[in-house]
N, C-alpha and C positions, 0 to 999 in steps of 0.2 A: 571770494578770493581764495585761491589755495594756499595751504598752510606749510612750507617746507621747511617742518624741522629735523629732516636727513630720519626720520623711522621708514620710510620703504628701503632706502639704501642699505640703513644699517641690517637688518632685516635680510634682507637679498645678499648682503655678506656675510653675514652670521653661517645661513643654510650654506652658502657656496663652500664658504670653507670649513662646514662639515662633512660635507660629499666630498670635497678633495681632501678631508683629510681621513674616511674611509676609501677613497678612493686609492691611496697613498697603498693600503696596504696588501693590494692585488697587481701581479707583476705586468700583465696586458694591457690593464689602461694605467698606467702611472701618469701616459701623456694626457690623457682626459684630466686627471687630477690636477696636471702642473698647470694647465690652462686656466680649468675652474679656480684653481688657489690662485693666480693670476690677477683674473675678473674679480672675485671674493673681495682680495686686499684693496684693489681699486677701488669699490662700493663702498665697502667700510671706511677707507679712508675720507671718500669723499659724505661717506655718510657722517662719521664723525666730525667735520667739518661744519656741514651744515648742522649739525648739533648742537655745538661747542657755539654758533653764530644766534643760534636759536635761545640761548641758554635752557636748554632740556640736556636729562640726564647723558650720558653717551655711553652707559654700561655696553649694551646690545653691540652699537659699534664695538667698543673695544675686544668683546671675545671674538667678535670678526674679523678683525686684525690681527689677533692671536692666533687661531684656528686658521684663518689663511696661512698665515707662515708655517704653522706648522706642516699643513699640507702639502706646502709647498719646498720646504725642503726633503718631506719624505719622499712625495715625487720628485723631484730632482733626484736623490739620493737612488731609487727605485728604477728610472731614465738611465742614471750610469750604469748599476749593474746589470741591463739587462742588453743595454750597449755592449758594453764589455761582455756578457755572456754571449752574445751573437757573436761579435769578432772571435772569442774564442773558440767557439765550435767553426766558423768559417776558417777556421787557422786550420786545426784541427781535420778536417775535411778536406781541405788542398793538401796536406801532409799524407793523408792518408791514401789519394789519388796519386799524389806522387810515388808512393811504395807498392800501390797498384803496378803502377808502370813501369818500375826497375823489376819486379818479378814477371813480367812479362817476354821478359830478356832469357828469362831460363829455357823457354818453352821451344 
């Protein structure tokens, strides 16, 4: 009979929301990050769960529910600003094509 007292879960979100929260701190995958910290806190949660049901420790779960969040706000956080840094260079860049245009008038 198998044993499930949530150690592969917890386990599986400990790592997850380690990678997302190194992942957190590179501007191109932030979205890989917010995923992984996503999945992370689900496993952990559900690992800690089946821990807490097992009565075995739940340390492992709980930094993986830590670590997920944190991942997961830095991605987030990482997500905005790079949002907002594209609309602002696209702003930026129609602005610019517009003044193309009015000096074109001189010509």
């Amino acid at each position: 009979m198998e044993n499930n007292n949530g150690k592969g879960l917890s386990i599986a979100g400990l790592v997850l929301g380690i990678v997302a929260t190194l992942l957190s701190f590179f501007s191109f995958v932030n979205i890989v990050g917010l995923i992984l910290a996503i999945v992370g806190l689900i496993c952990a949660l559900k690992g800690s769960k089946a821990a807490k049901a097992a009565g075995v420790p739940t340390g492992m779960a709980t930094a993986g529910v830590v670590l997920s969040i944190v991942g997961l706000v830095f991605s987030a956080i990482g997500v905005l600003a790079c949002t907002v840094c594209v609309a602002c260079i696209g702003c930026a860049a129609a602005e610019s094509v517009g003044e193309l245009g009015d000096l074109s008038s001189f010509y």
